[in-house]
C-alpha positions in Angstrom: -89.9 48.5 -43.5 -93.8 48.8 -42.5 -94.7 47.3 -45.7 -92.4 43.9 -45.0 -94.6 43.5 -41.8 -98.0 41.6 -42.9 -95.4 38.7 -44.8 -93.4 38.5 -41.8 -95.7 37.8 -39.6 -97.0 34.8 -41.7 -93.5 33.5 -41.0 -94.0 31.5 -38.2 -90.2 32.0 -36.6 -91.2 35.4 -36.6 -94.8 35.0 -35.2 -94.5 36.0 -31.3 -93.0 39.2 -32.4 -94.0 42.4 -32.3 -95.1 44.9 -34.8 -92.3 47.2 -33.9 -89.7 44.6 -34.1 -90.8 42.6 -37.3 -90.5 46.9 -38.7 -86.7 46.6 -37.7 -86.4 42.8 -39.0 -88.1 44.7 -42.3 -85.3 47.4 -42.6 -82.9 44.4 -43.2 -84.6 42.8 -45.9 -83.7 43.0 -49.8 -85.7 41.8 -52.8 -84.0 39.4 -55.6 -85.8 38.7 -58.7 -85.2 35.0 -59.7 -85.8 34.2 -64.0 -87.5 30.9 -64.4 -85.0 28.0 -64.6 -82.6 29.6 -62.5 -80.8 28.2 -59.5 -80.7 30.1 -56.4 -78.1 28.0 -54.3 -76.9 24.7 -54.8 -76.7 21.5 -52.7 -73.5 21.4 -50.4 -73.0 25.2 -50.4 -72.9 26.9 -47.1 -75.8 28.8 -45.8 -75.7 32.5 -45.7 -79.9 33.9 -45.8 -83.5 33.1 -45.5 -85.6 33.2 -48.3 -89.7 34.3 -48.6 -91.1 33.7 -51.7 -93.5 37.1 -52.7 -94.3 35.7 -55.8 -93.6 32.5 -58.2 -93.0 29.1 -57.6 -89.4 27.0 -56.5 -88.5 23.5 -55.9 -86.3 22.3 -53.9 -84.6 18.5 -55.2 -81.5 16.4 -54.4 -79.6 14.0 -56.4 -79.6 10.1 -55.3 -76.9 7.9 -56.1 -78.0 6.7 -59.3 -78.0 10.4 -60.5 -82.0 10.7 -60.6 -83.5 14.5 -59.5 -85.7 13.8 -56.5 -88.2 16.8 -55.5 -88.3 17.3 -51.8 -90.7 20.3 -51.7 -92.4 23.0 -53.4 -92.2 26.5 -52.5 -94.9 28.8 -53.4 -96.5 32.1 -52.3 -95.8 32.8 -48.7 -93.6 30.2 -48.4 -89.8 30.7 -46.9 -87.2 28.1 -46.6 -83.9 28.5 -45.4 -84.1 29.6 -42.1 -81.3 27.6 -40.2 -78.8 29.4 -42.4 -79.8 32.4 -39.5 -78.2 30.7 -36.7 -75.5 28.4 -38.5 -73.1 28.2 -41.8 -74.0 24.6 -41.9 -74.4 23.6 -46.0 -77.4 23.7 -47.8 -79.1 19.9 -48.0 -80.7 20.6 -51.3 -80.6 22.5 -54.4 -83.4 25.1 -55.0 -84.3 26.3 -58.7 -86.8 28.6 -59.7 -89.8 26.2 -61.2 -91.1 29.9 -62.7 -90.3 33.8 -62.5 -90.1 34.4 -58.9 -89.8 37.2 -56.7 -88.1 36.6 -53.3 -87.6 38.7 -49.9 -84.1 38.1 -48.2 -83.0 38.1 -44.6 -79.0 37.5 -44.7 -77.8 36.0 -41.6 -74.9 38.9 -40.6 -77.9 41.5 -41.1 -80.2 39.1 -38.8 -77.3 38.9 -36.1 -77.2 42.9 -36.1 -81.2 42.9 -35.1 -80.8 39.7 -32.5 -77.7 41.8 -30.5 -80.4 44.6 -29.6 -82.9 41.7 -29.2 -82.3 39.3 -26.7 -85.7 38.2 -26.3 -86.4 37.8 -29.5 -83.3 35.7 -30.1 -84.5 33.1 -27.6 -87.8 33.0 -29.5 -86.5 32.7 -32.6 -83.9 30.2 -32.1 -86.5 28.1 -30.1 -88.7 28.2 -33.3 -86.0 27.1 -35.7 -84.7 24.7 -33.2 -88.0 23.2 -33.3 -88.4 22.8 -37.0 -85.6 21.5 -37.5 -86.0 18.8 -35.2 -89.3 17.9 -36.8 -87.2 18.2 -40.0 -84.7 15.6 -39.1 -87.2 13.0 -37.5 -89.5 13.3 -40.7 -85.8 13.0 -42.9 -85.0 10.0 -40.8 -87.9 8.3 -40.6 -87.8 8.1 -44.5 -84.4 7.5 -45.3 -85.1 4.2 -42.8 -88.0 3.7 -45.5 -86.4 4.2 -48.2 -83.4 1.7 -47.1 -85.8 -1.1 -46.2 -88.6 -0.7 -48.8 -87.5 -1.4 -52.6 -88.8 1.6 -54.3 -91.7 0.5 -57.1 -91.5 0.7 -61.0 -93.4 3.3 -62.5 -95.1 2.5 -65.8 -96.4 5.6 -67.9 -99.0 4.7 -70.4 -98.7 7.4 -73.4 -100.3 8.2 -76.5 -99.0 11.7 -78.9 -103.0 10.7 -80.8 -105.8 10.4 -79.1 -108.9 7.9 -79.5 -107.0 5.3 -79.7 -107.7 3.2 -76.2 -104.9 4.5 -74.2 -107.0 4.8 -71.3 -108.4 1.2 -72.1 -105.3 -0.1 -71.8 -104.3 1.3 -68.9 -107.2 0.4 -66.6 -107.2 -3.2 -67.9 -103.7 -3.0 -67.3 -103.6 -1.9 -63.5 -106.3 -4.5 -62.9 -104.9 -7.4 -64.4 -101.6 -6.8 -63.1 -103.4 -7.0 -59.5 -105.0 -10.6 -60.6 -101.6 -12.0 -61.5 -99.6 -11.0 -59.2 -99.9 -10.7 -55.2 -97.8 -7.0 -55.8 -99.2 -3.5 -54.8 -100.8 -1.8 -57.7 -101.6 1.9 -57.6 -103.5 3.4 -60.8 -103.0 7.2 -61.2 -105.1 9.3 -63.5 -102.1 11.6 -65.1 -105.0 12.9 -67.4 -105.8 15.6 -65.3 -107.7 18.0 -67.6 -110.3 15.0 -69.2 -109.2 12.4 -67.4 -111.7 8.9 -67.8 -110.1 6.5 -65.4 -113.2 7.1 -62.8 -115.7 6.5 -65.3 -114.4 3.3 -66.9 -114.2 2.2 -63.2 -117.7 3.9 -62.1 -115.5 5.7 -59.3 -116.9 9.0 -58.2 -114.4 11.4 -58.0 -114.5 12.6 -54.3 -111.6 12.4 -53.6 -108.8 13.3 -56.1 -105.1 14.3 -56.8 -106.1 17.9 -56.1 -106.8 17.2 -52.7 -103.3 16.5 -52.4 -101.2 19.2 -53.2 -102.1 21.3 -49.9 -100.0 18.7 -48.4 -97.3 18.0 -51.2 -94.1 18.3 -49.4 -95.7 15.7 -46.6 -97.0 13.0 -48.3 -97.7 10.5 -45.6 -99.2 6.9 -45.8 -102.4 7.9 -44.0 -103.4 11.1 -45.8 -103.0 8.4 -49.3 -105.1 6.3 -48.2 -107.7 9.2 -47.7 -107.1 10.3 -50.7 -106.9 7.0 -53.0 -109.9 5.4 -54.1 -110.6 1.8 -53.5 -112.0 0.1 -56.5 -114.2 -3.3 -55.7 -111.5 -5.5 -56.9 -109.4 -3.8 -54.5 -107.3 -2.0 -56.9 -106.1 1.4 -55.4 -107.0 4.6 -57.6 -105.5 8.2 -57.5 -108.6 10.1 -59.3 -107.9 12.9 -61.7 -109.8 16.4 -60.5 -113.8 16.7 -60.9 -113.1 19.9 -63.1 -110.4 20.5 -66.0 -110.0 24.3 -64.2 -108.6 22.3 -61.2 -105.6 20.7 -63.5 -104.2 24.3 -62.8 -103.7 23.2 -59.6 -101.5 20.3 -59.9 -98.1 21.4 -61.5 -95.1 19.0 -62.8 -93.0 19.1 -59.3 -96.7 18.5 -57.7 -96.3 15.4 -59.7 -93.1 14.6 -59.3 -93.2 14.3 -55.3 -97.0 11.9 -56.0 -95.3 10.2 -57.8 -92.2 9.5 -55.5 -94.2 9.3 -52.7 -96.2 6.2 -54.3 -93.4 4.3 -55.4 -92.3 4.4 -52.1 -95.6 2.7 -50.7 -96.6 0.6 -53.6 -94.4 -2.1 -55.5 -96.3 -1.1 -59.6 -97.5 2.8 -60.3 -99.3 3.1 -63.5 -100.3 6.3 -64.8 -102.5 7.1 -67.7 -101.2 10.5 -68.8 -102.0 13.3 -71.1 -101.8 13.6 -75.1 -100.6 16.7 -75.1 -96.5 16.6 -74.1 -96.3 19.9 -71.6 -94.5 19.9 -68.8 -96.6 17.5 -66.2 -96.7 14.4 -68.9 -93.2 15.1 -68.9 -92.5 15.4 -65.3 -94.3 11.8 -65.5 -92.3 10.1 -68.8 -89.2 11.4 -66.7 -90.2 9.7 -63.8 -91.4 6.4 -65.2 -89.1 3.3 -65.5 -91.2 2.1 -68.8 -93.5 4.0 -71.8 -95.9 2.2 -73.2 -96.9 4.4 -75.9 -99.9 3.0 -77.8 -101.0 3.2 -81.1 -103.5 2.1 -84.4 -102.4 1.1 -87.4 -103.8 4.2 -88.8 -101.1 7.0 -90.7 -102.2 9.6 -88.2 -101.1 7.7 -85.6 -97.9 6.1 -86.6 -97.1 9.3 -87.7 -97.6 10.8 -84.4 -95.8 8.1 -82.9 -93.0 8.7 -85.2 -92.3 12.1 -84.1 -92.4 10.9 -80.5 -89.8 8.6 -80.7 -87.7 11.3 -82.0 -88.7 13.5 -79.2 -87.6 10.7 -76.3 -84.7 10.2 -78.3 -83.9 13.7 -77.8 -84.9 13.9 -74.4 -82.1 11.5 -73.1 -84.9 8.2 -72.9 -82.8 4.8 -73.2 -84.2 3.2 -76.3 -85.4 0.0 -73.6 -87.7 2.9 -71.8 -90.0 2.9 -74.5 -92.4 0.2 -76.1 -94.5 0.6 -78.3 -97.9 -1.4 -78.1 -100.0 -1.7 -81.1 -103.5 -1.5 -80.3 -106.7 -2.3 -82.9 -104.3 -5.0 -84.7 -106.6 -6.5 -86.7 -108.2 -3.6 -87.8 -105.3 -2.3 -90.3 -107.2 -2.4 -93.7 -104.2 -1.3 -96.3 -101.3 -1.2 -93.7 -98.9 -3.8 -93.6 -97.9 -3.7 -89.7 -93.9 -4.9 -90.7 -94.1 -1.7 -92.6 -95.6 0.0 -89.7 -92.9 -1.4 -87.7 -90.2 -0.7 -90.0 -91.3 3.2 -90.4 -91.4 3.5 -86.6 -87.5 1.8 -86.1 -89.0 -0.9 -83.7 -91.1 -4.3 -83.3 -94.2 -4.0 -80.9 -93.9 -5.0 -77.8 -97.1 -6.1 -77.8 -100.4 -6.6 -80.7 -103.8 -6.1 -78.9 -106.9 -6.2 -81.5 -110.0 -3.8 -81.5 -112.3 -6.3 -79.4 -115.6 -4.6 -81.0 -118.3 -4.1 -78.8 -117.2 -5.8 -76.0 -115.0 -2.8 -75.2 -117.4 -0.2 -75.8 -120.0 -1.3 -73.5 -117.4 -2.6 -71.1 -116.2 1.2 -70.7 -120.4 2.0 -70.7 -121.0 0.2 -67.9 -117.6 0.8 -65.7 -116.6 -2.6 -66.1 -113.1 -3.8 -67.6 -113.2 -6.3 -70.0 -110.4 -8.1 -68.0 -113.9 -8.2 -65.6 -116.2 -8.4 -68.0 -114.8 -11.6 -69.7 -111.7 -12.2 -68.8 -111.9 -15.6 -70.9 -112.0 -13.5 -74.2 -109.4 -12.5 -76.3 -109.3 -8.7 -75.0 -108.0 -10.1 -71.5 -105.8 -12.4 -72.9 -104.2 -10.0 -74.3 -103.9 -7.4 -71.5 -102.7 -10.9 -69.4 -99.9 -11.2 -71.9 -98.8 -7.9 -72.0 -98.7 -7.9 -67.8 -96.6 -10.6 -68.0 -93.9 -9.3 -70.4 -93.7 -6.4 -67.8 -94.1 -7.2 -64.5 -91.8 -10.6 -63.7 -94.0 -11.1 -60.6 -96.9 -11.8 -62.3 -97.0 -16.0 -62.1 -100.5 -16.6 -61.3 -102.4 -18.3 -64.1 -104.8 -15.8 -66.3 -108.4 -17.3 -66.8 -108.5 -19.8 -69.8 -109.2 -18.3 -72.9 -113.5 -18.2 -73.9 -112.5 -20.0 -77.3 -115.1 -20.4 -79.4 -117.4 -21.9 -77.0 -120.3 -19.2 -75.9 -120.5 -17.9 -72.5 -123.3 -16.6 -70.3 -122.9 -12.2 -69.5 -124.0 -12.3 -66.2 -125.7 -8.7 -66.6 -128.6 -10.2 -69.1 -131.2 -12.0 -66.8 -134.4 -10.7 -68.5 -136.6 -13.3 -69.5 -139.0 -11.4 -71.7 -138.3 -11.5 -75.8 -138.4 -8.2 -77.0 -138.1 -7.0 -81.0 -134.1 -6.7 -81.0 -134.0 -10.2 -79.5 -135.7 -11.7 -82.4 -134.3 -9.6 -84.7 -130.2 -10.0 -83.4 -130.7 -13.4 -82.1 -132.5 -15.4 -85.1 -130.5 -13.4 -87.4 -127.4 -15.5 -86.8 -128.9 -18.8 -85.6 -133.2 -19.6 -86.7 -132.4 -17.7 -89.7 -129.5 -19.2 -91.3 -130.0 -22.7 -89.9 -133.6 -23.1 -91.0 -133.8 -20.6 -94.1 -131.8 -22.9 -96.5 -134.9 -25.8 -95.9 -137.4 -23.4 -96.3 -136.0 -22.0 -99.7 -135.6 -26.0 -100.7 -139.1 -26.5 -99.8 -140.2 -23.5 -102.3 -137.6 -24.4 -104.8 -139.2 -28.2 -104.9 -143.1 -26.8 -104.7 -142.0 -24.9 -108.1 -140.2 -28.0 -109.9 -142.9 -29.9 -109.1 -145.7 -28.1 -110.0 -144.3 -27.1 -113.6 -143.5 -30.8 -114.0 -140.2 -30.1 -114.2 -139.5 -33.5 -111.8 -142.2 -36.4 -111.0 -144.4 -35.7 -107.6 -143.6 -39.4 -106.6 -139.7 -38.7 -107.2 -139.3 -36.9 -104.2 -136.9 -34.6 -105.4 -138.6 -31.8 -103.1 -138.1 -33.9 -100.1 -134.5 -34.1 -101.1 -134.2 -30.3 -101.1 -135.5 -29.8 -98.2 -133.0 -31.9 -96.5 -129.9 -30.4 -98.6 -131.8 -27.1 -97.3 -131.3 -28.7 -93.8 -127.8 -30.0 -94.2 -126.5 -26.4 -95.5 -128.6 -24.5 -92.8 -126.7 -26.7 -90.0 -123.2 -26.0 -91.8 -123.9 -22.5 -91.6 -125.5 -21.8 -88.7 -122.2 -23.9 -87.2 -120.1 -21.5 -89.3 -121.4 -18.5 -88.5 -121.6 -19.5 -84.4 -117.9 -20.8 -84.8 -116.6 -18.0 -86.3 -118.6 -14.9 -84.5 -119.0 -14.2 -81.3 -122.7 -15.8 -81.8 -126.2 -14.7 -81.3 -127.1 -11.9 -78.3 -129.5 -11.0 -76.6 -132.4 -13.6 -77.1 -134.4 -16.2 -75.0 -135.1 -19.6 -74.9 -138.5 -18.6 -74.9 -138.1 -16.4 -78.4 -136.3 -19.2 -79.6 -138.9 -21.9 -79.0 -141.3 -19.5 -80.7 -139.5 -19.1 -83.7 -138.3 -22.2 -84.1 -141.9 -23.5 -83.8 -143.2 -21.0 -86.2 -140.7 -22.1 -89.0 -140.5 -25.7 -88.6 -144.2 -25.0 -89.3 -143.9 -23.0 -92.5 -141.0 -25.4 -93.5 -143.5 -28.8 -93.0 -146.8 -26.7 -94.8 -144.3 -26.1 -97.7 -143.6 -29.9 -98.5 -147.2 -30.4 -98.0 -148.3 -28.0 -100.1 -146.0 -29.1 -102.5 -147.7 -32.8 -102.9 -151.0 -31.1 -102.8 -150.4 -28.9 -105.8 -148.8 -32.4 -107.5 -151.9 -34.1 -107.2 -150.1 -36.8 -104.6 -152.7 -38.1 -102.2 -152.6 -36.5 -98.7 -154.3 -38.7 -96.4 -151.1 -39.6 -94.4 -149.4 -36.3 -95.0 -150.8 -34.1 -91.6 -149.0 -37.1 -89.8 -146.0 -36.4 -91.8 -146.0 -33.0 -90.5 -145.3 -33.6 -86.3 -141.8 -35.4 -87.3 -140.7 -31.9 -89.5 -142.1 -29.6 -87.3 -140.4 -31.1 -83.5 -137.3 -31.6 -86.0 -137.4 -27.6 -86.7 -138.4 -27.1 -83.2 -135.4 -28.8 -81.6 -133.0 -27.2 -83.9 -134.8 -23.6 -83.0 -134.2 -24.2 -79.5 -131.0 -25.5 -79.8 -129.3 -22.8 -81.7 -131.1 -20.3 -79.3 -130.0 -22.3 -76.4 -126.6 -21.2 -77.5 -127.5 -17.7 -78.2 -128.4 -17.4 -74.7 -125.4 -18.3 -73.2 -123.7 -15.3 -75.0 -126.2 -12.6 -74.8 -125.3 -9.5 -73.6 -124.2 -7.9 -76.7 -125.1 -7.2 -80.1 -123.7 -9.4 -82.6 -120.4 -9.3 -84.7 -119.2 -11.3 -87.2 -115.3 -11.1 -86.7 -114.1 -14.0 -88.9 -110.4 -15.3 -87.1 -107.6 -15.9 -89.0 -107.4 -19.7 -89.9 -103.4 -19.6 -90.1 -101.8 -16.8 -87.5 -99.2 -14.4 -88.8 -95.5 -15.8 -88.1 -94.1 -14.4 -85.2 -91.5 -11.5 -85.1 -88.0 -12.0 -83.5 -88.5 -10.0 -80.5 -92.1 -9.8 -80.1 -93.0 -11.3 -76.3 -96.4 -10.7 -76.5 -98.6 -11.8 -80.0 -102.7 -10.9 -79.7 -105.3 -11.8 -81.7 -108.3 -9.6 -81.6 -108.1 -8.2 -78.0 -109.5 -4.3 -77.7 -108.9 -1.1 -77.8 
């Protein structure tokens, strides 16, 4: 038929021929309407037709010898498949299944024999054409089946979260890149969040190159047209970028995903994926895929909850109950939850604890910097370093050495130039709480002493003012022990301050004698020991603050005595982030 002609001829077996003959070809062809979900032939039975898809969407899979579904190829629009069954009964390699409502045109092979026996020109043609293919088919079949039996496919890990907000994306990132320090293993990271998806920003990637790019070329992934594709991060970390715009997501469907995601285990040895909250069908295609799920939560009800419901749903989905691990993130941020009830309501221990890291995180994500980059000393790191090596056995290289409480330099802070937030932040932790204490002793002993309440010549005043000292020192030390210390302040600020109050301290005690009555002639000289005493201790304590600025303070008191460890819990965190 006339109107079979324009699809025809986008059929390339059928592209040397002419109008006239592509109208018989046309009087031979049927329609079949194909429901979504349904199979249209199976693997192993023989071939009897060629198939153009008019409308809707098919995918073509086998199944390996461990029983998993492998997508070969997508058929779309335009698309036809089939064609050997023309010239030969030979059986179908693969099973096709409608992926949505489709709409096919059908050439059978004895109606296609009565239009070659008036054709013999055409035959030679057409036969060449299919010849050809299938040549090209084989070669491409072989070379990766000779792949595939010499290169150990890789594990896929799908990070997963049914709640959002809670670091999912953090984890994943950190995860990919300390995996790639600890271990000499390819590591691909794969956005799977393709509507929103943040793994570019978090790694200041621009997206100009992205999964979309892909899926012209889906059914022939090769190893060069990847490495277009991927991204390279600095620390050499290899990225598949989610699309520029969330109308582009469209674009990418679960099979599309499915044959990325084969491809890159085939070429890499670790492919983790941050994917999706919401479960449709491409986070799926990716949980089905993936050899582990970490699924991340907070110790907050809307999350466990959320959590809870998941569980059920992997449970019904067929998931192994060692697929899934659940990784508690924000640990020690769990005001009225009890995380053994936590685990208890959600039927399993964490695999891993990883705390809420404050700051650090935030501005890590700001700038596009990891905090396994960022600091990989701190506690954040430490715990992503843990985690990597509870999942990936070939991670044996030895993590950076935990910060401790010992302050450390953030090489992005270079300025030398105090501004208002550095006197304000810095002294408030160090100047402030080590040399307040003597101040308010030097007050408290002006007042004694001027009521009468204590003789001028007792020195009771002097004695406050170095209990003031004493208890300023104890908790300055306190507070830089236990926090993560004064940020973002100078030694220049520092000397300042700690000039200007080892100066008010030192007119105090002076003024105290004077309003005594106590004779003053030697006291100016008593003032230079007080005030290079106050000095030093200024400089000090900002010498420390500035060899841990780079963010704003926060007091994060540890826990003196750690939490007994759970039977079955590899991997126990602190306060790492979320």
């Amino acid at each position: 038929m006339a109107r079979y002609i324009e699809i025809l001829r986008s059929v390339n077996i059928f592209a040397g021929l002419s109008d006239e003959e592509l109208e018989q070809i046309g009087e031979y062809i049927t329609e079949r309407e194909l429901p979504k979900g349904a199979v249209l032939y199976e693997q192993g039975e023989p071939g009897d037709a060629l198939y153009i898809v008019r409308a809707g969407r098919l995918k073509a899979t086998v199944t390996d010898a461990s029983g998993r579904e492998r997508v070969l190829a997508i058929y779309g629009n335009g698309d036809f498949f089939g064609e050997l069954a023309l010239v030969s009964a030979q059986p179908r390699t693969a099973t096709v299944t409608a992926v949505t409502d489709s709409n096919l045109l059908v050439l059978r092979r004895e109606d296609f024999e009565k239009f070659l026996a008036n054709n013999l020109q055409a035959m030679r043609r057409i036969i060449g054409v299919i010849t050809e293919r299938q040549t090209m088919t084989q070669t491409v079949a072989l070379r990766q089946t000779v792949e595939r039996q010499t290169v150990t496919l890789g594990k896929v890990l799908a990070v997963f979260s049914p709640k959002g907000g809670v670091g999912r994306t953090t984890i994943a990132v950190n995860l990919a890149l300390a995996a790639a320090q600890l271990s000499d293993r390819k590591i691909v990271l794969v956005d799977g969040d393709l509507t929103f998806g943040d793994v570019g920003v978090m790694l200041n990637l621009p997206p100009t190159r992205t999964i979309s790019d892909l899926i012209p070329y889906a059914n022939q992934l090769d190893e060069e047209l990847l490495d277009t594709i991927l991204a390279t991060h600095p620390s050499g970390l290899r990225v598949l970028l989610a699309p520029p715009k969330p109308e582009l997501a469209d674009l990418v469907t679960p099979e599309h995903m499915s044959l990325i995601l084969a491809r890159l285990r085939e070429l890499f040895d670790y492919v983790i994926v941050d994917t999706m909250v919401t479960l449709n069908d491409v986070t799926l295609a990716i949980l089905d895929v993936a050899d582990k799920v970490l699924v991340v939560t907070t110790p907050e009800i809307p999350a466990v909850k959320n959590v809870r419901a998941f569980l059920d749903t992997a449970t019904a989905l067929g998931y192994p109950a060692d697929k899934i691990e659940v990784i508690l993130n924000r640990a020690d941020a769990s005001p009225g939850l009890d995380i053994t009830e936590v685990e208890a309501t959600l039927g399993r221990r964490f695999t891993a604890r990883i705390g809420s890291g404050g700051l650090a995180v935030v501005e890590a994500a700001n700038r596009g910097v990891p905090v396994v980059l960022s600091e990989p000393g701190g506690e954040v790191a430490q715990s992503i370093y843990s985690l990597v090596k509870t999942l990936i056995p070939e991670a044996t290289a030895t993590p950076p050495r935990p910060a401790g409480p010992r302050l450390r330099r953030a090489p992005s802070e270079t300025s030398a130039i105090p501004t208002a937030d550095d006197l304000l932040y810095g002294w408030g932790l160090t100047a402030v709480a080590t040399v307040m204490p003597a101040f308010v002793g030097a007050i408290l002993g002006l007042m004694l002493t001027a009521v009468r309440v204590v003789s001028p010549e007792s020195g009771f005043s002097n004695t406050l003012v170095n209990l003031g000292i004493w208890v300023g020192i104890v908790a300055g030390s306190f507070l830089l022990v236990m926090s993560r210390g004064p940020e973002n302040v100078t030694l220049l600020a520092g000397a300042l301050v700690g000039l200007g109050y080892g100066a008010l301290v030192g007119m105090a005690v002076l003024a105290v004698r004077i309003a005594a009555g106590v004779t003053v002639a030697n006291y100016p000289l008593a003032l230079v020991p007080a005030i290079l005493f106050y000095a030093v201790l200024g400089v000090a304590g900002v010498a420390l603050g500035w060899l841990a600025r780079g963010r704003r303070p926060e007091i994060r008191l540890r826990r003196l005595k750690p939490e007994p460890s759970l039977p079955g819990n590899p991997v126990e965190a602190g306060t790492a982030g979320g």
